[in-house]
DSSP file (Angstrom, degrees, kcal/mol; ACC not computed):
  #  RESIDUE AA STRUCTURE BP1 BP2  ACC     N-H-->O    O-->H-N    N-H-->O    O-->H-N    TCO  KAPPA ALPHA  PHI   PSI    X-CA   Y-CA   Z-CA
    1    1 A X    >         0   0    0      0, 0.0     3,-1.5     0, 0.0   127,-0.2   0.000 360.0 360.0 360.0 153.6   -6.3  -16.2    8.9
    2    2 A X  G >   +     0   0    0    125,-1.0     3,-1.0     1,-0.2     4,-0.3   0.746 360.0  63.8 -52.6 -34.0   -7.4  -15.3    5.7
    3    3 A X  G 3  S+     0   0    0      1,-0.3    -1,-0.2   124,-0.2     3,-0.1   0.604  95.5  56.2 -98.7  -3.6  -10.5  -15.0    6.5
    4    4 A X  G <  S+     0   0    0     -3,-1.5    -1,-0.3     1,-0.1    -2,-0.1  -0.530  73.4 108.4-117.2  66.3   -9.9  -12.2    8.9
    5    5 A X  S X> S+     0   0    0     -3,-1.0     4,-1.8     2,-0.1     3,-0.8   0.888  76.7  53.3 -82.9 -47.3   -8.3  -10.3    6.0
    6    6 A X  H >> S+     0   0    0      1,-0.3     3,-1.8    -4,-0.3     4,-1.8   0.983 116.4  35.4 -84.8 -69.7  -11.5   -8.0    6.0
    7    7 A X  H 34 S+     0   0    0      1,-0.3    -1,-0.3     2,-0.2     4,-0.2   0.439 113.8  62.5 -55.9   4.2  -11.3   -7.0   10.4
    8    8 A X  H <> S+     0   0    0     -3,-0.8     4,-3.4     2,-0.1    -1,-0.3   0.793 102.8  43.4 -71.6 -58.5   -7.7   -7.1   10.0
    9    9 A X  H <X S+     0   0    0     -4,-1.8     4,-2.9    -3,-1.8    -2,-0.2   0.980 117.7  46.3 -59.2 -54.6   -7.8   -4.0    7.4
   10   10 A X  H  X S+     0   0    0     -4,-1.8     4,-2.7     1,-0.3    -1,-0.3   0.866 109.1  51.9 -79.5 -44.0  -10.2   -2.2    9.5
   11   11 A X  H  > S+     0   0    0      2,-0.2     4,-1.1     1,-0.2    -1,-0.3   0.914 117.9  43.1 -62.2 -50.0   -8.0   -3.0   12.9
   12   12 A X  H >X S+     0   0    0     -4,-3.4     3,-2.7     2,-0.2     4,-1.2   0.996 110.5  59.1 -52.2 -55.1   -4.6   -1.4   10.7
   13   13 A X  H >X S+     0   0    0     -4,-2.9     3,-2.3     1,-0.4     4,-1.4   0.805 110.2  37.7 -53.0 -55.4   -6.8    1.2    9.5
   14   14 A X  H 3< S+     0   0    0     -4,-2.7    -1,-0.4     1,-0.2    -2,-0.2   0.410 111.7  51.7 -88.1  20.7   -7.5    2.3   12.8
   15   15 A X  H << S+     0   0    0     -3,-2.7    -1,-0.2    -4,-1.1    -2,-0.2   0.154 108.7  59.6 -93.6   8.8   -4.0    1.9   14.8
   16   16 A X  H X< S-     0   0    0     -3,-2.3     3,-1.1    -4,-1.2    -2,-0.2   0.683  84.1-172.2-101.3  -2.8   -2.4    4.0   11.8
   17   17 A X  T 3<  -     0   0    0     -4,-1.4    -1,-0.3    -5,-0.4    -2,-0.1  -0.536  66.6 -17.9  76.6-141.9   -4.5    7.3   12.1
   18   18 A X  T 3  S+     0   0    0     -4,-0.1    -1,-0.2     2,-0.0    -4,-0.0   0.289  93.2 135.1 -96.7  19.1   -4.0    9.5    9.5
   19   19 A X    <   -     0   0    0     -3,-1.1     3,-0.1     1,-0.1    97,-0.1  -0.352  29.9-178.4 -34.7 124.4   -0.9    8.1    8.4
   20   20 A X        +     0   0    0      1,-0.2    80,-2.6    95,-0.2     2,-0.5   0.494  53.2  62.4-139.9  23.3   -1.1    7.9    4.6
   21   21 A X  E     -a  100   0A   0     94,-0.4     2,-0.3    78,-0.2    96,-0.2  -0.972  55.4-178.7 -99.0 143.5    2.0    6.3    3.0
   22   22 A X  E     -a  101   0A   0     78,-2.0    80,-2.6    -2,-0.5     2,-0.4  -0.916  16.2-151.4-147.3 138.9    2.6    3.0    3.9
   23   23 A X  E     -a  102   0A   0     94,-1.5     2,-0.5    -2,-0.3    96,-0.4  -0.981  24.9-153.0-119.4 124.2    6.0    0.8    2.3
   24   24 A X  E     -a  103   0A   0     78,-3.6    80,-0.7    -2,-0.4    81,-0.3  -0.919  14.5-173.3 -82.9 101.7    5.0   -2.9    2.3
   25   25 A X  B     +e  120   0B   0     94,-2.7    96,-2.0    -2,-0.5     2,-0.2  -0.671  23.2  94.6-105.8 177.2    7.4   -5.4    2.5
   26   26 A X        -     0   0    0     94,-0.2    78,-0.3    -2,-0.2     3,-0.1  -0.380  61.7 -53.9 127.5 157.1    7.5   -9.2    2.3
   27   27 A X        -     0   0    0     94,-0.2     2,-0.4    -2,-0.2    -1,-0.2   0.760  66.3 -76.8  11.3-172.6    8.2  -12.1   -0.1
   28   28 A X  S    S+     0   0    0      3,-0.0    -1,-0.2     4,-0.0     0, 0.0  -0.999 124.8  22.1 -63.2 107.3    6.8  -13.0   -3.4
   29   29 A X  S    S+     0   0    0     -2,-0.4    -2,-0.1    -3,-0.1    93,-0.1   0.298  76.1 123.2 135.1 -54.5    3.6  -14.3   -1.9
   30   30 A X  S    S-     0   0    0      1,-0.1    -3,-0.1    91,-0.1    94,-0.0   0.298  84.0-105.2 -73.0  11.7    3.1  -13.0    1.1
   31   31 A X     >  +     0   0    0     90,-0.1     4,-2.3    -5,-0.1     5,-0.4   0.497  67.3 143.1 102.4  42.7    0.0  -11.6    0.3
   32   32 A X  H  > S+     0   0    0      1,-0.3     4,-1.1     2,-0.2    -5,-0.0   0.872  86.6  40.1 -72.3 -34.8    0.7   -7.4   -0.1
   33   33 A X  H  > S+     0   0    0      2,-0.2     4,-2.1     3,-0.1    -1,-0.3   0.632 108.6  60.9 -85.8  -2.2   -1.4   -6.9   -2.6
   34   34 A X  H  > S+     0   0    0      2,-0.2     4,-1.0     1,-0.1    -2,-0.2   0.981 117.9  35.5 -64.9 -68.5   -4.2   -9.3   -1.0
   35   35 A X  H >X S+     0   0    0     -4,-2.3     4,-2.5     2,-0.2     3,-0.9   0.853 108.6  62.9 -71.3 -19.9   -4.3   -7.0    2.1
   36   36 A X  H 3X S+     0   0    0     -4,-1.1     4,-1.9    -5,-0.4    -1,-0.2   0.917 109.7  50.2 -42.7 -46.2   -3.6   -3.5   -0.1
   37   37 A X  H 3X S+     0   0    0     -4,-2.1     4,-0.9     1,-0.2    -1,-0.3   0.625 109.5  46.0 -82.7  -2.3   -6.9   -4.8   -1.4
   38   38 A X  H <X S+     0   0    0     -4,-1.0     4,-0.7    -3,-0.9     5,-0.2   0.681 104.9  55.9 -28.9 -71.4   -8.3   -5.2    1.8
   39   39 A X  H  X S+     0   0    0     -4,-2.5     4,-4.5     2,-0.2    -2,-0.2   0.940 111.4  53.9 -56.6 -63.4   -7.2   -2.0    3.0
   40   40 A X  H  <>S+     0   0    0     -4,-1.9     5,-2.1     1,-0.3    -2,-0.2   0.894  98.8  54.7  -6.5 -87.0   -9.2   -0.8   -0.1
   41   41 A X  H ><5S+     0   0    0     -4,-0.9     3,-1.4     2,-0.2    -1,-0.3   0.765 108.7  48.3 -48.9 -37.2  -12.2   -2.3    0.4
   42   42 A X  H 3<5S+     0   0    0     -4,-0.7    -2,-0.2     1,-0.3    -1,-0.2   0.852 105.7  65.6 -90.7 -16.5  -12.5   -0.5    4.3
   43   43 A X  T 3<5S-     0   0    0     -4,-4.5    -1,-0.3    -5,-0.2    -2,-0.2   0.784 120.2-119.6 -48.2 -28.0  -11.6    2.6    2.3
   44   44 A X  T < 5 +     0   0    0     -3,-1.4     2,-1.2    -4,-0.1    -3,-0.2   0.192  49.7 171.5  46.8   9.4  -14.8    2.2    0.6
   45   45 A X      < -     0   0    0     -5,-2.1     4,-0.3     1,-0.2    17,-0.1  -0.299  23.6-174.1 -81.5 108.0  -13.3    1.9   -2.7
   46   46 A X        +     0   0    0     -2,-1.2    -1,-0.2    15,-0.5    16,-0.1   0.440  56.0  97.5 -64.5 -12.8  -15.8    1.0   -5.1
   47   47 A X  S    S-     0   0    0     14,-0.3     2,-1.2     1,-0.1    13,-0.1  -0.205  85.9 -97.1 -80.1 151.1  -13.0    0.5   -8.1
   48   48 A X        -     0   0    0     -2,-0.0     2,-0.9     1,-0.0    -1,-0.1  -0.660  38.3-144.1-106.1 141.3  -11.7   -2.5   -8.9
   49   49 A X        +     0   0    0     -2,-1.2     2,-0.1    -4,-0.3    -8,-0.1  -0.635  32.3 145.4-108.6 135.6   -8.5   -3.3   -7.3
   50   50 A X        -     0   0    0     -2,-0.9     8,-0.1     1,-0.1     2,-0.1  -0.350  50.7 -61.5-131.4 176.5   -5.9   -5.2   -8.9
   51   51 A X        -     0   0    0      1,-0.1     4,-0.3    -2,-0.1     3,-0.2  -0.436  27.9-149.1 -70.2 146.6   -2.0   -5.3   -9.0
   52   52 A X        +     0   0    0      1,-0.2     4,-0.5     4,-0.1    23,-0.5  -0.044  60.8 124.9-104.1  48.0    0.0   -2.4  -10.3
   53   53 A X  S    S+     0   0    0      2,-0.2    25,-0.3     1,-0.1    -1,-0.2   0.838  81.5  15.6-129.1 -75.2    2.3   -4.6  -11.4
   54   54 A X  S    S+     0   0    0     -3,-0.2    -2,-0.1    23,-0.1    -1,-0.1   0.900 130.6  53.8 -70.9 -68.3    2.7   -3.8  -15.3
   55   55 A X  S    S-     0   0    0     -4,-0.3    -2,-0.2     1,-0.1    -3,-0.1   0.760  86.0-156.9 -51.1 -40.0    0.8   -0.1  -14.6
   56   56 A X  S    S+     0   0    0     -4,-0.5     2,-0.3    -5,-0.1    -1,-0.1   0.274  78.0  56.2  64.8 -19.7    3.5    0.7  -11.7
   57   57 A X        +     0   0    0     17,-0.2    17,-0.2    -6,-0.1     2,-0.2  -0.885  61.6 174.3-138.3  93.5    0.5    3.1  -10.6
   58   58 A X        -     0   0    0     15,-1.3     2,-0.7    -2,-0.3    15,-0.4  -0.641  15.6-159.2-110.4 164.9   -3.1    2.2   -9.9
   59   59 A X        -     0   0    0     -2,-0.2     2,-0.3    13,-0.2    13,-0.2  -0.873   8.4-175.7-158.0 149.3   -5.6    4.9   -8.5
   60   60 A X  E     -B   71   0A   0     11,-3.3    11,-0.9    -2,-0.7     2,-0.3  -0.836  12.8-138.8-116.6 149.5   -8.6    4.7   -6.8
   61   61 A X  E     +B   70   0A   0     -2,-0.3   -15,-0.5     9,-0.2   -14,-0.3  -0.965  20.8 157.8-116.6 152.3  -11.2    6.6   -5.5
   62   62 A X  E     -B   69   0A   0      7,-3.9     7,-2.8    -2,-0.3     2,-0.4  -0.787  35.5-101.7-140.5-159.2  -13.4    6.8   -2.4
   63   63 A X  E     +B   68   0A   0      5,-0.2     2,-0.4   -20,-0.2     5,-0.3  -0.972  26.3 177.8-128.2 112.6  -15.7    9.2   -0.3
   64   64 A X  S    S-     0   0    0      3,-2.6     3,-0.3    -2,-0.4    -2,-0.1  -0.895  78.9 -26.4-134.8 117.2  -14.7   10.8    2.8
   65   65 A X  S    S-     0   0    0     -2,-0.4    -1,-0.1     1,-0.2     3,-0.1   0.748 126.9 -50.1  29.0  66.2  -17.2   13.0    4.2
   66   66 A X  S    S+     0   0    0      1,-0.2     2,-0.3    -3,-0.0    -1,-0.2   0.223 110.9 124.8  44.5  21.7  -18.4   13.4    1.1
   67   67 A X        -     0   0    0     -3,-0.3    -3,-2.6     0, 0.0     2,-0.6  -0.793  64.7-125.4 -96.6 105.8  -15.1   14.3   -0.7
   68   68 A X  E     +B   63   0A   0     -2,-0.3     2,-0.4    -5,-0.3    -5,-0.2  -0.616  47.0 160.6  23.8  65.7  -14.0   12.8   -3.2
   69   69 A X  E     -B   62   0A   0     -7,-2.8    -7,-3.9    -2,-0.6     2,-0.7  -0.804  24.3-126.5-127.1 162.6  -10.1   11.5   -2.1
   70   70 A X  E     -B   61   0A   0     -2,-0.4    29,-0.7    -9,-0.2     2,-0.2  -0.950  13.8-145.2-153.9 160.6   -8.0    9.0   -3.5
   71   71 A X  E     -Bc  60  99A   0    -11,-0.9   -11,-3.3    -2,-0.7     2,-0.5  -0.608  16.4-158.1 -85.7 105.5   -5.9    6.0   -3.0
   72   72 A X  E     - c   0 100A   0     27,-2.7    29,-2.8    -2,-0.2     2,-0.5  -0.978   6.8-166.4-115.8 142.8   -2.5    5.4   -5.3
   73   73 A X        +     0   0    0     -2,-0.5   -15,-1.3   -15,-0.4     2,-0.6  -0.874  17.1 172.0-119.4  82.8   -1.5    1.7   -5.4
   74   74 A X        -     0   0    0     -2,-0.5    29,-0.5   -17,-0.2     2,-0.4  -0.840  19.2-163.3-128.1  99.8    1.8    1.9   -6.7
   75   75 A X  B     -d  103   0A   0     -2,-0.6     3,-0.2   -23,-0.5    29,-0.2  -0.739   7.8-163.3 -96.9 127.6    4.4   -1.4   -7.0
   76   76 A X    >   +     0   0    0     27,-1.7     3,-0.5    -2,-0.4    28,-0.1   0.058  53.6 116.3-110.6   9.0    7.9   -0.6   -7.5
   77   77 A X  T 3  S+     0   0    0      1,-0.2    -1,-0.2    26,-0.1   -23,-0.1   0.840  76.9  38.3 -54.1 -38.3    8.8   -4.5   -8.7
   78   78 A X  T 3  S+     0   0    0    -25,-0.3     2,-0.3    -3,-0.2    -1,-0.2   0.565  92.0 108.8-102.3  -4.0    9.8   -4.0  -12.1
   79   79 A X    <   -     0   0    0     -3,-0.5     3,-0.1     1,-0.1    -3,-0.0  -0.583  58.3-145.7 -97.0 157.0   11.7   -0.9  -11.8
   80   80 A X        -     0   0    0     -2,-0.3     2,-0.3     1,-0.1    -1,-0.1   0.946  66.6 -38.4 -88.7 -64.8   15.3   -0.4  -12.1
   81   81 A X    >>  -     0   0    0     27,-0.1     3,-1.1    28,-0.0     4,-0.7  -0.749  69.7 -66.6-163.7-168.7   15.9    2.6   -9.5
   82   82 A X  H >> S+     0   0    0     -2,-0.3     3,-5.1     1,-0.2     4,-1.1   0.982 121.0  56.9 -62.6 -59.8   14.9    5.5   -8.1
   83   83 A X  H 3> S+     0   0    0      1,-0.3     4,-1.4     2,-0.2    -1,-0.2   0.539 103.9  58.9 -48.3 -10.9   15.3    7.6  -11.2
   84   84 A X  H <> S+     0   0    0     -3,-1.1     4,-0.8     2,-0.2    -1,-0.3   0.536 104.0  44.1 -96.3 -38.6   13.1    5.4  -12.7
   85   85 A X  H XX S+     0   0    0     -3,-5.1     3,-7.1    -4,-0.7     4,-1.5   0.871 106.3  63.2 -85.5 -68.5   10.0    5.9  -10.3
   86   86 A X  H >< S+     0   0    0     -4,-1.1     3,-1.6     1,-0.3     6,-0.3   0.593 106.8  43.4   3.2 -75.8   10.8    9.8  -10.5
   87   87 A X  H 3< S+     0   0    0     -4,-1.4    -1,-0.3     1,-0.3    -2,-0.2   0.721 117.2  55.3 -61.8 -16.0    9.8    9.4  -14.7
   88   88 A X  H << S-     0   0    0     -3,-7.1    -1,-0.3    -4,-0.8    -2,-0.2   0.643 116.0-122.4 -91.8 -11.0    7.0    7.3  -13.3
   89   89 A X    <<  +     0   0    0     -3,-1.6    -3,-0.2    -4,-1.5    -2,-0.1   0.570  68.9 133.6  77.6  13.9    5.7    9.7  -11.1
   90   90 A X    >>  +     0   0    0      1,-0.2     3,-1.7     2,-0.2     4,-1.6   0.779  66.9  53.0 -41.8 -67.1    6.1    7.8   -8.2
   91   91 A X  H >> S+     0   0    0      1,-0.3     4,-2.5     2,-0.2     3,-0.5   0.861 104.2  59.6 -84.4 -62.0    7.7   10.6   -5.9
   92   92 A X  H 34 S+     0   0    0     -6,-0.3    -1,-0.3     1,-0.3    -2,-0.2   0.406 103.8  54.4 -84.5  11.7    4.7   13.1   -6.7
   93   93 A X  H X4 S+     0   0    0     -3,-1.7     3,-0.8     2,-0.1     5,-0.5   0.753 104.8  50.7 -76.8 -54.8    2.5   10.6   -5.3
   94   94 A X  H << S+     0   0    0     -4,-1.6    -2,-0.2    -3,-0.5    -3,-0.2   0.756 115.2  42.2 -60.8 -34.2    4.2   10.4   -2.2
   95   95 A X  T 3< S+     0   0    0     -4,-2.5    -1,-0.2    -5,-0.2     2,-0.2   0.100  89.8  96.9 -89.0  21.4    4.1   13.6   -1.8
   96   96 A X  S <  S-     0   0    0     -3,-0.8     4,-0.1    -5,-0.2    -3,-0.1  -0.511  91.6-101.5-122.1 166.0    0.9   14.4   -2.8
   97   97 A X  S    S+     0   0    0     -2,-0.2     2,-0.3     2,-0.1    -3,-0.1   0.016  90.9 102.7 -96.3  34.2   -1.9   14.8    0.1
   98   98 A X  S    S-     0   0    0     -5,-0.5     2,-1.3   -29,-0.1   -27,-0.2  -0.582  79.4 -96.0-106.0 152.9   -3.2   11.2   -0.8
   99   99 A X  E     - c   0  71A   0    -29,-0.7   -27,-2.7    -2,-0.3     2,-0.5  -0.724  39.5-166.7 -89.4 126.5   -3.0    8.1    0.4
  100  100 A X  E     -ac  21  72A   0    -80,-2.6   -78,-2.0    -2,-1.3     2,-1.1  -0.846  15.6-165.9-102.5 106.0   -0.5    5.9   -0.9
  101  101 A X  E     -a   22   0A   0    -29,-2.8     2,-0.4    -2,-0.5   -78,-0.2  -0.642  14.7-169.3-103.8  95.3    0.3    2.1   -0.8
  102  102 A X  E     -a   23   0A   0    -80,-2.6   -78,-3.6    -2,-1.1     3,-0.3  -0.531   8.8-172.4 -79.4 122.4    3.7    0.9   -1.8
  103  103 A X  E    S+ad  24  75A   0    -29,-0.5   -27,-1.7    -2,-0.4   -78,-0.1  -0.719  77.1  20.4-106.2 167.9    4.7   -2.6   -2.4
  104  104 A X  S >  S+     0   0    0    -80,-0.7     3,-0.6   -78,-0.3     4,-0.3   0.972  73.3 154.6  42.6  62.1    8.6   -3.4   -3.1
  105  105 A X  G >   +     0   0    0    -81,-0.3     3,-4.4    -3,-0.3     4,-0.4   0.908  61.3  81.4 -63.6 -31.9    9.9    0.0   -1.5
  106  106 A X  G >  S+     0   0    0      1,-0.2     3,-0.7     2,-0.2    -1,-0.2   0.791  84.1  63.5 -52.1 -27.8   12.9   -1.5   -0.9
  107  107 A X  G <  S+     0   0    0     -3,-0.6    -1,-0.2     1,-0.2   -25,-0.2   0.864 120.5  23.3 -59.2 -33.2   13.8   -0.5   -5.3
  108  108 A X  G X> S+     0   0    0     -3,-4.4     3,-2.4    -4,-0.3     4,-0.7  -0.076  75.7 148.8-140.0  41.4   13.5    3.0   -4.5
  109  109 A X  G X4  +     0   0    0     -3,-0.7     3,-2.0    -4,-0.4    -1,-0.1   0.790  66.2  66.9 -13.5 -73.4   14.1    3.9   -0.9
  110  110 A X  G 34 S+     0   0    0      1,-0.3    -1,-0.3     0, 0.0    -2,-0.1   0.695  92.6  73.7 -33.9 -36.6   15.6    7.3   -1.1
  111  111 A X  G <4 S+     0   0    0     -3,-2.4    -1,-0.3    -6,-0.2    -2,-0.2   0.574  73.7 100.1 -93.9   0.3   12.2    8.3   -2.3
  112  112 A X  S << S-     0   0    0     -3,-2.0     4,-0.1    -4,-0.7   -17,-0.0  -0.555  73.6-114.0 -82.8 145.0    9.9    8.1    1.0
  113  113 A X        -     0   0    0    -19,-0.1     3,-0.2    -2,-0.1    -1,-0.1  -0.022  33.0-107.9 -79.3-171.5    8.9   10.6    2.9
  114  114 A X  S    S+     0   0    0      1,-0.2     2,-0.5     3,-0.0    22,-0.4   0.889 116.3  50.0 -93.0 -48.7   10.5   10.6    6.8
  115  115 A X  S    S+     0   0    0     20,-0.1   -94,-0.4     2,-0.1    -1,-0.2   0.014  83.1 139.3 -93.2  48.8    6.7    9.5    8.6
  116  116 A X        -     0   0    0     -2,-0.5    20,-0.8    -3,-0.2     2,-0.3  -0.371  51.5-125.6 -63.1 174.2    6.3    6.5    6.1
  117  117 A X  E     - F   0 135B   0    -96,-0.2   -94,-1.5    18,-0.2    18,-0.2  -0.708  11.5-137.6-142.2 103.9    5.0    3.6    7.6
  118  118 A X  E     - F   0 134B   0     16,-0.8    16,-1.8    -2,-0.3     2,-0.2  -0.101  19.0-178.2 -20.4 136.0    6.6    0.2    7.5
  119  119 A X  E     - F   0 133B   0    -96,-0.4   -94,-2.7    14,-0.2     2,-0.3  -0.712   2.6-174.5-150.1 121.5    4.5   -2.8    7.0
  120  120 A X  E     -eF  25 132B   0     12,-0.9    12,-2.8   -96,-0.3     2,-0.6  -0.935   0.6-175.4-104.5 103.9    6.0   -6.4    7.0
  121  121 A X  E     - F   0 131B   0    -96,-2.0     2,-0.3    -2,-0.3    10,-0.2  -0.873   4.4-179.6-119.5 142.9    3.8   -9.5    6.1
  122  122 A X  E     - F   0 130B   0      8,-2.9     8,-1.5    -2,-0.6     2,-0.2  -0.972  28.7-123.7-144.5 132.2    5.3  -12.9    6.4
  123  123 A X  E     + F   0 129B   0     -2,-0.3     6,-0.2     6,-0.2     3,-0.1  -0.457  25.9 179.3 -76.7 155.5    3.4  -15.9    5.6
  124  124 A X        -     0   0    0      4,-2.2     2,-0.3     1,-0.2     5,-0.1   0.370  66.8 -21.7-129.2  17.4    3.4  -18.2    8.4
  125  125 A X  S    S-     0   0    0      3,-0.6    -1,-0.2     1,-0.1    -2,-0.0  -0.960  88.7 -61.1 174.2 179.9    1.1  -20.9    6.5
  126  126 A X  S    S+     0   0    0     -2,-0.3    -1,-0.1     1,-0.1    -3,-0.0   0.891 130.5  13.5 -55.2 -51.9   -1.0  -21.3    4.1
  127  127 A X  S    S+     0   0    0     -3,-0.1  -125,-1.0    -4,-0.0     2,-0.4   0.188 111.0  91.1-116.4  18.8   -3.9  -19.0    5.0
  128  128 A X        -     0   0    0   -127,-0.2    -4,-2.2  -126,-0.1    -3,-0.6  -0.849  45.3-178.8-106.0 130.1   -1.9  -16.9    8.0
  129  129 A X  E     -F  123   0B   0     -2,-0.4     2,-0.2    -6,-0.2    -6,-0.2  -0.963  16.8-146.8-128.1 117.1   -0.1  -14.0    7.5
  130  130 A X  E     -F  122   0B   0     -8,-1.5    -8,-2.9    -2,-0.3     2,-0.4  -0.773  23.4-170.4 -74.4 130.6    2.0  -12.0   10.6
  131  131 A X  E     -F  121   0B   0     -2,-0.2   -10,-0.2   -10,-0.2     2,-0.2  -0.941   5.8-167.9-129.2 118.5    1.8   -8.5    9.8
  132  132 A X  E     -F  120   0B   0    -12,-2.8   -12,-0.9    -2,-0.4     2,-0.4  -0.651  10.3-151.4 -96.1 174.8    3.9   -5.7   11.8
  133  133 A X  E     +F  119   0B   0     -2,-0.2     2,-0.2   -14,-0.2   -14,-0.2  -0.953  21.7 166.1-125.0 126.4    3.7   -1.9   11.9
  134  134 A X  E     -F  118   0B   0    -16,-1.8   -16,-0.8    -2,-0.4    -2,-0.0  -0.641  32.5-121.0-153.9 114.3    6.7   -0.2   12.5
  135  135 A X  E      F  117   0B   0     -2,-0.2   -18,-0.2   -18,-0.2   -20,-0.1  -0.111 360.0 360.0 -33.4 148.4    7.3    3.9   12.0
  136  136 A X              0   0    0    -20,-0.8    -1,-0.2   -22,-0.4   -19,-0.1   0.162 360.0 360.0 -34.7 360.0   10.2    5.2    9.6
């Protein structure tokens, strides 16, 4: 339910570890940036977080153990192809010692690292979303 968006996040957070790229997939809809912001939020991330839709790149910051780290929120919808996230800077995100949450991976495949992690949300209703986890 929607309205266990917030113990949801917190339940991924902790069955991914330290995992920190995540590929989202689903629908137009299916709420990927709802829970990205979600995810966010248990981050501590005080920013406000919105679609990267237009930006192709958002970043955030939070505080872990007093550190300064951050969050890129980076949706691959409008772009043509891989070479295209490259000029975007996409790649050095992913590779970077950050966490990263990608919606529409499926545009630029080739460019994820080997321990990504899968995540699939399908609406199943109105306010229900099934979400799986599934390793690279």
């Amino acid at each position: 339910m929607l309205g266990d968006i917030q113990a949801t996040a917190g339940s991924f957070r902790r069955a991914v570890g330290n995992a920190r790229v995540f590929a989202f997939h689903g629908e137009m809809g299916a709420g990927k940036t709802t829970f990205i912001h979600a995810l966010c939020e248990e981050q501590g991330v005080k920013d406000v977080v919105s679609s990267p839709t237009f930006s192709i790149i958002n970043e955030y910051v939070y505080r872990d153990s007093g550190i300064d780290r951050k969050i890129y929120h980076i949706d691959l919808y409008r772009l043509r192809d891989e070479d295209e996230a490259r000029n975007a800077g996409v790649e050095d995100c992913l590779y970077s010692d950050h966490i990263c949450y990608v919606e529409w991976p499926d545009k630029s495949p080739g460019l994820f690292p080997e321990d990504t992690i899968h995540v699939t949300i399908q609406a199943i209703g109105d306010q229900t979303r099934l979400v799986r986890i599934r390793e690279n």
